[in-house]
C-alpha positions as CSV (number, residue, x, y, z in Angstrom):
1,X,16.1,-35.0,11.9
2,X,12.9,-32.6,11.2
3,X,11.5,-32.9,8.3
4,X,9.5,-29.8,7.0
5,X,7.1,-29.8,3.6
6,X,7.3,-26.2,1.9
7,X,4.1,-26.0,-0.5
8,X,4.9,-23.5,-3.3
9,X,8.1,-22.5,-4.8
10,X,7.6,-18.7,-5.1
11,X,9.0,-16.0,-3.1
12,X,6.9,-16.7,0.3
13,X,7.9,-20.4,0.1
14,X,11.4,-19.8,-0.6
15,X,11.8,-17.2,2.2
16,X,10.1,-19.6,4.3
17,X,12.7,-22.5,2.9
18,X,15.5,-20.0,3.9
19,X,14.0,-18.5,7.2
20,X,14.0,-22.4,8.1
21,X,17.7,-23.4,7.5
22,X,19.0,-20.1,9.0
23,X,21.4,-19.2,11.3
24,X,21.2,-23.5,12.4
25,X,18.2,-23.0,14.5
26,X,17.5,-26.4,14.4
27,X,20.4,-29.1,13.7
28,X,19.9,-31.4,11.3
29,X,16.8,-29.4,9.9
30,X,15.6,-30.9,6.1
31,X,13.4,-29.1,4.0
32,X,11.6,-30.5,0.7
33,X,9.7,-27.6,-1.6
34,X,7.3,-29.0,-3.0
35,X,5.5,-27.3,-5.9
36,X,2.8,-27.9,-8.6
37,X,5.0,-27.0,-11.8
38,X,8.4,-28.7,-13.1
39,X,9.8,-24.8,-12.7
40,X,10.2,-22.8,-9.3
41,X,10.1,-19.5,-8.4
42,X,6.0,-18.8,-9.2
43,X,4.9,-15.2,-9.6
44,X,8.7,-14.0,-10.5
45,X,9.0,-16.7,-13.3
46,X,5.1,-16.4,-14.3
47,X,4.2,-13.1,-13.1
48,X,6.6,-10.6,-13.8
49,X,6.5,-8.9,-17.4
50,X,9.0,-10.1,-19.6
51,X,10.5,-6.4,-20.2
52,X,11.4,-6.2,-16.4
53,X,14.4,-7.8,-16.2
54,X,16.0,-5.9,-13.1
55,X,12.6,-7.8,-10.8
56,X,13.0,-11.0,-12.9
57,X,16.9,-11.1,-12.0
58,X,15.6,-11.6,-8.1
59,X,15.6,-15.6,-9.5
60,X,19.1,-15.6,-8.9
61,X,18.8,-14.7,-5.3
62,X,16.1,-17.5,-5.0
63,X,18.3,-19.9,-6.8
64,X,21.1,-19.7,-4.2
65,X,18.3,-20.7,-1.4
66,X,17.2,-24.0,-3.2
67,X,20.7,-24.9,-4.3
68,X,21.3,-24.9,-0.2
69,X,22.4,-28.9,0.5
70,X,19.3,-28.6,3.2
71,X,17.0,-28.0,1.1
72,X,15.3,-30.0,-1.9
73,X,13.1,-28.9,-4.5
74,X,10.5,-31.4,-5.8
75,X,8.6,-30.2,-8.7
76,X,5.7,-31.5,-10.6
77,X,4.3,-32.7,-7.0
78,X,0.6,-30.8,-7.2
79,X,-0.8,-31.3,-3.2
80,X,-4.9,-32.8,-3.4
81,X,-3.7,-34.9,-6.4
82,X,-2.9,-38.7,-6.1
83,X,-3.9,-39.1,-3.4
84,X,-1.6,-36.1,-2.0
85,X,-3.9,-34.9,0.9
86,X,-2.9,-32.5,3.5
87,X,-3.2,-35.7,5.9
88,X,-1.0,-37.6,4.0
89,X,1.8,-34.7,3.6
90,X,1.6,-34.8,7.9
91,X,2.6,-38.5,7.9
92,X,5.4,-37.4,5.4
93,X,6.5,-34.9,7.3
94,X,7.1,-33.0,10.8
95,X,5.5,-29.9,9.5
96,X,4.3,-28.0,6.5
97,X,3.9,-24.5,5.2
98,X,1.3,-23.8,3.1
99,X,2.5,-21.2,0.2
100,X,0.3,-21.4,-2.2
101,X,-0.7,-18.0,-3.4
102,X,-3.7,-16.2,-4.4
103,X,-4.7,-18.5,-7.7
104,X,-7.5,-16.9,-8.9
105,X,-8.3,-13.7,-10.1
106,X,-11.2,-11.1,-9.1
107,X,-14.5,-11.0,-11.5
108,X,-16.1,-7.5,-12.2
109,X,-19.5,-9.7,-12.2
110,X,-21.0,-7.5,-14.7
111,X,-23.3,-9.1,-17.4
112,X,-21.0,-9.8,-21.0
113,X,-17.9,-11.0,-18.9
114,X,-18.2,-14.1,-20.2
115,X,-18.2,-12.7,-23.8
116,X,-15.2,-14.1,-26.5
117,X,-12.1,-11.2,-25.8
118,X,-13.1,-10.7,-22.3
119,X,-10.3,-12.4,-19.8
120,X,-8.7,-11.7,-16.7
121,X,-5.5,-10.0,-16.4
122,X,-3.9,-13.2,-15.3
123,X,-5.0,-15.1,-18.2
124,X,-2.7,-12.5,-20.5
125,X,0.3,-12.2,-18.4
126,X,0.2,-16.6,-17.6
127,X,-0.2,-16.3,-21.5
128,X,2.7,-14.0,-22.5
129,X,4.9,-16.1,-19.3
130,X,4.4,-19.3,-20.7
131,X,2.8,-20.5,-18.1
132,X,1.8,-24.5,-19.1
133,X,-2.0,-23.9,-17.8
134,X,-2.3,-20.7,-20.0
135,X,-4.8,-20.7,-23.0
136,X,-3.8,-19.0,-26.1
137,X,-7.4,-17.6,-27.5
138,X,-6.2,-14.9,-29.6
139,X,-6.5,-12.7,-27.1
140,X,-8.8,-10.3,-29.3
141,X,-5.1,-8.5,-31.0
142,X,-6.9,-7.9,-34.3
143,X,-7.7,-4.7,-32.4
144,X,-7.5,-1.6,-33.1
145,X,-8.9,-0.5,-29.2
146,X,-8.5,-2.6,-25.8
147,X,-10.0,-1.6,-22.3
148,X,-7.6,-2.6,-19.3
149,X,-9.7,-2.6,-15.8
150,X,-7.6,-1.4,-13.2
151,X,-5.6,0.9,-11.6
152,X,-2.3,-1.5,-10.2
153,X,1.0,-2.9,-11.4
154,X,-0.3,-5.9,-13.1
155,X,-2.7,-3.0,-15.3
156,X,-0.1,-1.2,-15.7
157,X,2.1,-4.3,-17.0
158,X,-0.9,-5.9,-19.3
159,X,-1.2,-2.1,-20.5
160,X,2.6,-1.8,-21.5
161,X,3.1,-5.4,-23.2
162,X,0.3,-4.6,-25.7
163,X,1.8,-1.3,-27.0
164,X,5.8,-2.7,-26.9
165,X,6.7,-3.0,-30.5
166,X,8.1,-6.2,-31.1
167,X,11.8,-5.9,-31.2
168,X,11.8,-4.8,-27.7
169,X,10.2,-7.9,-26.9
170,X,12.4,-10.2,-28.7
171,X,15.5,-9.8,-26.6
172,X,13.5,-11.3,-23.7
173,X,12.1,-14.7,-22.6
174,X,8.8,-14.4,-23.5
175,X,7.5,-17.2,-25.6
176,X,7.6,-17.2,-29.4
177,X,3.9,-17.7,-30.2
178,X,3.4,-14.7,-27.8
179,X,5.9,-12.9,-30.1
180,X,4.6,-13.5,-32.8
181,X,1.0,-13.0,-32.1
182,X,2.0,-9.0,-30.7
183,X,4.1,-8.6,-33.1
184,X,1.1,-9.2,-35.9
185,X,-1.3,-7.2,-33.2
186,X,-3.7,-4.5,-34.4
187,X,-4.1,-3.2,-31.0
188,X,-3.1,0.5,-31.6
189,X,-5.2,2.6,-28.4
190,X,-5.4,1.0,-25.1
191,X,-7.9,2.8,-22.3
192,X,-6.7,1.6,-18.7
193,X,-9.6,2.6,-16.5
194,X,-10.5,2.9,-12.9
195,X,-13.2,3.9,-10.8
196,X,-11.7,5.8,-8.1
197,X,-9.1,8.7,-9.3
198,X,-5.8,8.9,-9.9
199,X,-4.7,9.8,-6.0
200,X,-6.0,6.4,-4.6
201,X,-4.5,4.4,-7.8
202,X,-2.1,0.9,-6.8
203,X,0.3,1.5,-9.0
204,X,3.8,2.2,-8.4
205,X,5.3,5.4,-9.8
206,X,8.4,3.9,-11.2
207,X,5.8,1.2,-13.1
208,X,3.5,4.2,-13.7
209,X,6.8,6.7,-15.6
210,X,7.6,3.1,-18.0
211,X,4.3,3.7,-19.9
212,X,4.9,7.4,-20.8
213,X,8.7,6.2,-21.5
214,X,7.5,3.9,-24.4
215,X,9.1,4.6,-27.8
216,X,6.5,5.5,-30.4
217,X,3.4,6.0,-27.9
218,X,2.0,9.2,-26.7
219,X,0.0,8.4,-22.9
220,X,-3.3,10.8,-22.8
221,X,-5.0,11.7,-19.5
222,X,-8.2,14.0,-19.7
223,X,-7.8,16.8,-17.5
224,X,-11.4,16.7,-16.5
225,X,-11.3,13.4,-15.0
226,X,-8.3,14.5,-13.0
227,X,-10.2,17.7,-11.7
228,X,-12.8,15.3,-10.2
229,X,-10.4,14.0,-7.7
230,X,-10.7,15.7,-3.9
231,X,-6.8,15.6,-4.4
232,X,-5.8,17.5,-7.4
233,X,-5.6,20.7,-5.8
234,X,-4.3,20.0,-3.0
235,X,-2.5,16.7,-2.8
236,X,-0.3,17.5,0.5
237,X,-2.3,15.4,2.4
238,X,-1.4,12.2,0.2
239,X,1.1,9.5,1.1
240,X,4.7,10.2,-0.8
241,X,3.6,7.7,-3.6
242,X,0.3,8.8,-4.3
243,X,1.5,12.3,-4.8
244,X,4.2,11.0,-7.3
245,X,1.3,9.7,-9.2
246,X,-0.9,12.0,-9.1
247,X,2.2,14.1,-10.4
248,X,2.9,12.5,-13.4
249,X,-0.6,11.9,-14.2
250,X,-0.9,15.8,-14.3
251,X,2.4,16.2,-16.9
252,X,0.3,14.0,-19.2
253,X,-2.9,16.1,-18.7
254,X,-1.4,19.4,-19.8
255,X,0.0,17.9,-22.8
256,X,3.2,16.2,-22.1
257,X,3.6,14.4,-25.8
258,X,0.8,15.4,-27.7
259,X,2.3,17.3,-30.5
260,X,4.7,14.0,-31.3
261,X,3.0,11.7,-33.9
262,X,2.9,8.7,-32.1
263,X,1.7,5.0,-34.0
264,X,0.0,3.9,-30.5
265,X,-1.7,5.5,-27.5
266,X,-2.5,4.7,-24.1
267,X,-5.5,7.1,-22.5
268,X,-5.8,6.9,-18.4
269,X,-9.0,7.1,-17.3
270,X,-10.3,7.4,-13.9
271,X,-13.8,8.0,-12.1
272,X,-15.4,5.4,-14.5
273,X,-17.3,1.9,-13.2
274,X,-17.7,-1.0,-15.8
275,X,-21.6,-2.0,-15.7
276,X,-21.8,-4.2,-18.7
277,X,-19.9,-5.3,-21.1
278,X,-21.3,-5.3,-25.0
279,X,-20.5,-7.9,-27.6
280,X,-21.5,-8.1,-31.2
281,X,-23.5,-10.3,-33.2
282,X,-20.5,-13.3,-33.1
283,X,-21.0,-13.1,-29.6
284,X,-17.4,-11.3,-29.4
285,X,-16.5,-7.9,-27.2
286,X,-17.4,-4.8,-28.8
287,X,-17.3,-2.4,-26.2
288,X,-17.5,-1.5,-22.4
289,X,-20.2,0.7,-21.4
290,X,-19.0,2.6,-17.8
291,X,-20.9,5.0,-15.1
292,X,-19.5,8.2,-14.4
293,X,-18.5,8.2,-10.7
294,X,-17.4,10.9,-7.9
295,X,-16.2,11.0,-4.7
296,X,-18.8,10.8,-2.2
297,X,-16.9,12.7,0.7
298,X,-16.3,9.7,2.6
299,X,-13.3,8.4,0.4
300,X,-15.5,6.4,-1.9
301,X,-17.2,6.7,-5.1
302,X,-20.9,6.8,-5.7
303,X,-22.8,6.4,-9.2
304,X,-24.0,9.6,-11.4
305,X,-26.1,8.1,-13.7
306,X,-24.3,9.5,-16.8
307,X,-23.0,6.8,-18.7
308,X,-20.5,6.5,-21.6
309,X,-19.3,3.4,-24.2
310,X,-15.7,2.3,-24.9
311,X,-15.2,0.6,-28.1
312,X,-12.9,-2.6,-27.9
313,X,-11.9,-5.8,-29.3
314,X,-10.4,-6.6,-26.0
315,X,-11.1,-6.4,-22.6
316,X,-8.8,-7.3,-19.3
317,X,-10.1,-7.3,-16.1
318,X,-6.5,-6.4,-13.3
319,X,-8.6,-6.0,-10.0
320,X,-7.1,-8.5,-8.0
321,X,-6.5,-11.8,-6.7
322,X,-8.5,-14.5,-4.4
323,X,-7.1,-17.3,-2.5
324,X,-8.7,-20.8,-3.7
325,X,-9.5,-23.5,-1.1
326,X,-7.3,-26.5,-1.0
327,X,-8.9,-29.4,-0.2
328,X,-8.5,-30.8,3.2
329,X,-7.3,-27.0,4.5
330,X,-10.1,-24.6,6.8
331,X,-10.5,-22.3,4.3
332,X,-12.4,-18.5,5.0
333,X,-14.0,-17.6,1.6
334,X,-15.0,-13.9,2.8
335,X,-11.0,-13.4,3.1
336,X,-9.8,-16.0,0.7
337,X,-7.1,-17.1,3.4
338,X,-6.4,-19.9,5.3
339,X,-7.4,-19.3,9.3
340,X,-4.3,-19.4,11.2
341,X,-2.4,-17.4,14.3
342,X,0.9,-16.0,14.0
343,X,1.3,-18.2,11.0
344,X,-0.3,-21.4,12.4
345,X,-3.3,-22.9,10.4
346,X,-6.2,-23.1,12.7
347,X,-8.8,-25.6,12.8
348,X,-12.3,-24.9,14.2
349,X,-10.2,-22.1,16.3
350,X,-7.5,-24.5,17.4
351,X,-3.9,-24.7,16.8
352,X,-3.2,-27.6,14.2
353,X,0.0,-29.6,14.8
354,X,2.2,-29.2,12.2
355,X,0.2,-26.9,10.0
356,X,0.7,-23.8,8.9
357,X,1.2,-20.7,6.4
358,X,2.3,-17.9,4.7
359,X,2.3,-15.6,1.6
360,X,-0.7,-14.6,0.0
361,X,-2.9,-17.6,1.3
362,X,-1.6,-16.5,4.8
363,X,-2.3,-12.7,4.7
364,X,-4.4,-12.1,1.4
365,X,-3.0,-10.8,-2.0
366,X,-1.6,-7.7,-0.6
367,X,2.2,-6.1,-0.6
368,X,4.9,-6.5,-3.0
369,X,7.3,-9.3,-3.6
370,X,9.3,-8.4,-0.3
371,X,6.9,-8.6,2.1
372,X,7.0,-11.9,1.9
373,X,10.0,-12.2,3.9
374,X,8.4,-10.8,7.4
375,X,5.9,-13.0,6.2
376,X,7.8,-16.2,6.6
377,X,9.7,-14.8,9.3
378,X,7.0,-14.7,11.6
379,X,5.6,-18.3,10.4
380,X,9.0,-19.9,11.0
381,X,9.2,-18.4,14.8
382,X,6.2,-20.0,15.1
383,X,7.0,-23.2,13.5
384,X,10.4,-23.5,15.3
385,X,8.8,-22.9,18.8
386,X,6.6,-26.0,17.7
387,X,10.1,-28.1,16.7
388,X,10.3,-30.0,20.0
389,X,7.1,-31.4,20.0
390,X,7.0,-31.5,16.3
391,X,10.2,-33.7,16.3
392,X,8.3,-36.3,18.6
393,X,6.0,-37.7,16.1
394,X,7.0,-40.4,13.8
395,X,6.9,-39.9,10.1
396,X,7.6,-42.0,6.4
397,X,11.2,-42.8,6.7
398,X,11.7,-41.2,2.8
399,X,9.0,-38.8,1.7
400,X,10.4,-39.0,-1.9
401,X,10.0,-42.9,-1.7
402,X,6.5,-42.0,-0.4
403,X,5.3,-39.8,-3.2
404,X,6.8,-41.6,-5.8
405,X,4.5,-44.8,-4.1
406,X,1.5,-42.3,-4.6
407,X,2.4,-42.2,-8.6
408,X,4.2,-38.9,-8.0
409,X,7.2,-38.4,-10.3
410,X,8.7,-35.5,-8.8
411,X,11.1,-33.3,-11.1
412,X,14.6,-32.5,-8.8
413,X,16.5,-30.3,-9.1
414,X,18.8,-31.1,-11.8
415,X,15.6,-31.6,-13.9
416,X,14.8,-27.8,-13.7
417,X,18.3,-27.5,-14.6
418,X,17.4,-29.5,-17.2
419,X,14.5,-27.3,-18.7
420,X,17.0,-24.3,-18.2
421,X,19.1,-25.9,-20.7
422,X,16.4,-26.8,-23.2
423,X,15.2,-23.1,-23.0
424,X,18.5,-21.9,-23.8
425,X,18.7,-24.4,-26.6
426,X,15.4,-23.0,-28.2
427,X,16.5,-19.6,-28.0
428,X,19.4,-20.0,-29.7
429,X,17.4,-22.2,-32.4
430,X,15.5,-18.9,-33.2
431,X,18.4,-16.1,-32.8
432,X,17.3,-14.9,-29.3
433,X,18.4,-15.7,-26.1
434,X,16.8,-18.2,-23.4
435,X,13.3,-18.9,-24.4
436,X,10.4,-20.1,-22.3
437,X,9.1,-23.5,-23.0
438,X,5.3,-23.0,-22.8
439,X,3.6,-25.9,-22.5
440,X,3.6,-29.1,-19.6
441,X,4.8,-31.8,-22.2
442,X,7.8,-29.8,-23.2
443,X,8.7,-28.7,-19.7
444,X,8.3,-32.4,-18.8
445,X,10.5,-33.8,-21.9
446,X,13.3,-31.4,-20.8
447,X,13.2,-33.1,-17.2
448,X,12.7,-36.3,-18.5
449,X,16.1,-36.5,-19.8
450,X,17.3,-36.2,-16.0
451,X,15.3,-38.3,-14.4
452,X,15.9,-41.2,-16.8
453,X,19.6,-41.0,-16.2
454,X,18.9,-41.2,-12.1
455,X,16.8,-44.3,-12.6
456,X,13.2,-42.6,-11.9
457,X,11.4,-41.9,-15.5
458,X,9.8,-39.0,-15.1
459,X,6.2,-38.0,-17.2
């Protein structure tokens, strides 16, 4: 039997978990995903916007894949603690994928980041996900102005769940204190801001069309920053997407909306570059003072000098991701990846047995959810040329024995089951549908029920 160790839950580890198992490449295959939270499924649990139910109804499709008889999820297992160590995992197992992710997010490193109401992007959507690491700081709501950085999806996202009036929110899964804290928000103008213009902006159109579909909010583009872009004349030369955008960024320059009263706004603005950000005398965010940029003729942006102040309670920062070492793992901090060849981790240039990775940690935080698939493709042809000699080193006869010796207590799958249950439960407490549980002693008391019954206590 080969045992194989999948690290991370999300999409890239599940597609890895199904890449392995299919089509019976290798008979009597096993494979254990392992992951840090009590819940699987990562970024599509805690990283899609509650509102977008259609990309948060891919679970299902992830859920058939770990409910396969081959494969086991083990959650609550976090890899560098207890003892965990990618050493150890090797004499667990024949092999192990590394899909980890891209954990922390991008700094603008401009002085007043560190200023009370200034957070990354990730620590408002972890927030309004119930993720059990997020911190719940207020989040600067009292408003009335907010200043999102960045011109992607997850700007796009942070952007649209600030104006949402409540009752649209309520029919989803997004944790009651987050509720209730938008729902008392004085956030009523939010300026989402990039450097570069609108024809080299992230986002995707259909994301991009939501914000201008918002009930009760007008979106507000100035036309001069538009005219600024080498583009907006002529955008023939732009991919298919970037012309879409660029197209319905002009609509809301000439006026799309304007004449409807509207209690909340959204303004675009591009060509600006954040160079400080101000705070008050509590020590709180005030305001974000920007450059004026323009294209420099070489696809880039250069400084003019001329410099102009936002006013704002809050400020999010959505320009990016990193990839975070994990101890005992080559790690190349200039990429933020883990070295590897065709999906096989690399140590000091060489091959390492029965290492390897994929997602994010493998390639960088770049693509969107179903890239990942390729992704683990390409890992697992590697992997599975490796299975022979793989197969030929001994291992722990029972991994689950193993981690459990460590002080592990893993949560199975019936546990998650579990936590499903008790978030359906809570809903229905407050006359809405499934809710998530948002902190790590409620997911765990959910489990705990489970693993009682099976004879291993869990918590």
């Amino acid at each position: 039997m080969l045992r194989v160790a999948v690290v991370g839950s999300g999409p890239s580890g599940v597609y890895t978990a199904q890449a392995l198992v299919g089509q019976g490449a290798v008979p009597g295959l096993r494979v254990d995903v392992l992951d840090r939270l009590p819940c699987p499924y990562g970024l599509v649990r805690y990283g899609v916007a509650p509102d977008h139910e259609k990309i948060k109804s891919l679970q299902g499709n992830l859920r058939t894949v770990l409910e396969d008889e081959r494969i086991r999820f083990l959650g609550d297992v976090e890899v560098g603690a207890r003892g965990l160590t990618p050493a150890r995992l090797l004499e667990l197992y024949h092999a192990v994928v590394y899909c980890v992710g891209a954990a922390r997010d991008r700094r603008l490193g401009v002085p007043g980041e560190e200023l009370r109401g200034s957070f990354s992007a990730t620590e408002f959507v972890s927030w309004y996900s119930a993720h059990p690491d997020a911190v719940d700081d207020g989040f600067g709501l009292d408003g009335p102005g907010a200043v999102v950085i960045g011109a992607g999806n997850v700007a796009v996202d942070v952007t649209r769940i600030l104006v949402r009036r409540p009752e649209e929110l309520r029919p989803t899964d997004i944790p009651q204190g987050a509720l209730s804290a938008l729902a008392t928000s004085g956030v009523r103008e939010v300026h989402m801001v990039a450097r570069r213009g609108p024809a080299a902006a992230r986002f995707t159109t259909k994301e991009l069309r939501e914000l201008g579909a918002l009930p009760d909010t007008r979106v507000l583009v100035d036309r001069t920053d538009l005219a600024l872009d080498p583009a907006y004349d002529d955008p023939s030369g732009l991919p298919a997407v970037n012309r879409r955008n660029l197209d319905v960024v002009r609509s809301w320059s000439a006026g799309a909306g304007r004449g409807t009263p509207a209690a909340r706004s959204v303004r675009l603005r591009f060509f600006l570059r954040p160079v400080e950000i101000l705070g008050d005398a509590d020590g709180r965010v005030a305001a974000v003072r920007f450059e004026r940029t323009e294209p420099d003729g070489a696809g880039r942006v250069r400084g003019t000098g001329r410099y102009e102040e936002i006013p704002a309670g809050l400020v999010l920062r959505a320009v990016g991701y990193q990839g975070v070492p994990l101890p005992g793992l080559p790690f190349d901090p200039s990429r933020g990846t883990v070295p590897h060849e065709a999906g096989r981790v690399l140590r000091e240039g060489a091959a390492s047995p029965g290492e390897y990775v994929a997602g994010w940690i493998k390639r960088g935080p770049t693509g969107v959810i179903g890239t990942n698939r390729p992704c683990a493709k390409e890992t697992v042809a590697s992997l599975l040329a490796d299975a022979a000699a793989l197969g030929a080193r001994d291992v722990a006869p029972d991994p689950l024995a193993a981690l459990r010796a460590l002080g592990h207590e893993p949560v199975p799958w019936s546990g998650w089951l579990a936590i499903e249950r008790a978030e359906a439960a809570l809903g229905g407490r407050l006359g809405r549908g499934p809710v998530k549980i948002p902190d790590w002693a409620g997911l765990r008391d959910a489990a705990r029920v489970v693993g009682e019954r099976e004879g291993h206590p869990i918590g």
